[in-house]
C-alpha positions in Angstrom: 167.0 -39.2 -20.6 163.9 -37.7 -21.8 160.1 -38.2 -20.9 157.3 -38.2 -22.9 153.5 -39.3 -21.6 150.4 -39.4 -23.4 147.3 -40.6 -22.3 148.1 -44.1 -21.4 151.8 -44.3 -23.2 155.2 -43.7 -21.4 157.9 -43.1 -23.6 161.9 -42.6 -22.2 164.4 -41.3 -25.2 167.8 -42.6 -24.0 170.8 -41.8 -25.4 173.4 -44.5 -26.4 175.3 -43.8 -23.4 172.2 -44.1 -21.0 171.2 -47.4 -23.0 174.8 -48.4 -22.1 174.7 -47.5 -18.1 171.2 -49.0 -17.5 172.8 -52.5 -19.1 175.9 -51.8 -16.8 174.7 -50.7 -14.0 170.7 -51.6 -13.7 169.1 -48.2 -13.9 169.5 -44.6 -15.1 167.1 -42.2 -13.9 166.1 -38.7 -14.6 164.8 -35.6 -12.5 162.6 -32.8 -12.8 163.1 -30.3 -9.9 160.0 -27.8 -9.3 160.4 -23.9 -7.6 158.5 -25.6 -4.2 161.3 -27.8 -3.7 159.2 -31.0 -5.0 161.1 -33.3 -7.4 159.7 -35.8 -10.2 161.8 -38.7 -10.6 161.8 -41.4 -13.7 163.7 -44.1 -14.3 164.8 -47.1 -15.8 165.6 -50.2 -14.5 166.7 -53.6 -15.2 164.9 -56.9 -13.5 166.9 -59.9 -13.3 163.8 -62.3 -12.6 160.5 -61.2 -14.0 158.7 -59.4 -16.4 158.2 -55.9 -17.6 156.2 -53.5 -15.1 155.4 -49.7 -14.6 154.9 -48.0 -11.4 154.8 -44.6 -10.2 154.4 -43.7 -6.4 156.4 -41.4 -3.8 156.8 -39.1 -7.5 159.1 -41.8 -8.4 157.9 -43.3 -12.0 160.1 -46.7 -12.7 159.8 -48.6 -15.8 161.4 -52.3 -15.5 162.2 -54.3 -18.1 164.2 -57.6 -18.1 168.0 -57.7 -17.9 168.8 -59.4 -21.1 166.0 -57.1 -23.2 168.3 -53.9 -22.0 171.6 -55.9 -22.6 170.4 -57.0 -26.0 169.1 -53.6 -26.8 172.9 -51.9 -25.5 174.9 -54.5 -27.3 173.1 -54.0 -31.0 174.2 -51.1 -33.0 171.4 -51.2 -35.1 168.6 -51.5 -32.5 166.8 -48.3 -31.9 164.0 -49.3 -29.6 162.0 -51.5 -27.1 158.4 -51.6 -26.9 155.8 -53.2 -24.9 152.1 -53.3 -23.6 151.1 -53.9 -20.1 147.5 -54.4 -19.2 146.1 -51.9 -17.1 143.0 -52.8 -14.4 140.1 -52.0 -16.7 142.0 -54.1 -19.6 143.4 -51.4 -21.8 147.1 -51.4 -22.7 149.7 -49.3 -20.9 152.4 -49.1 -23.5 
């Protein structure tokens, strides 16, 4: 899985096997280890109950999204993305 942030965008590149694996098994994460022993962590996950969300704490980011968005998204050969706002506390969108 790849990362990419800008400003206030968060963008994870799965591959058809990691779009697979978060469907089967609820998340797939990534890791970025640094030289001081510190690690970033990202991931994916599926909700069962709820709505999209983005968090980042403990250098763990986690972007969830609903169950049936990811299966949908892992069971259509033609679909190549998901995208979504969230409102951040001043209003603007996180997407």
């Amino acid at each position: 899985m790849k990362l990419r942030l800008l400003d206030d965008s968060i963008r994870l590149r799965l591959s058809r096997s990691e779009v697979v694996a978060a469907d089967e098994q609820g998340v797939v994460e990534g890791q970025t280890r640094f030289p001081d022993g510190s690690m970033f962590t990202f991931a994916l996950e599926a909700l069962e109950k709820g709505s999209a969300s983005a968090s980042y704490a403990h250098n763990r980011m986690v972007v969830k999204l609903p169950a049936r968005e990811i299966s949908a998204w892992a069971n259509d050969d033609e679909a190549v993305s998901l995208h979504g706002e969230l409102k951040l506390p001043d209003g603007a969108p996180l997407k």
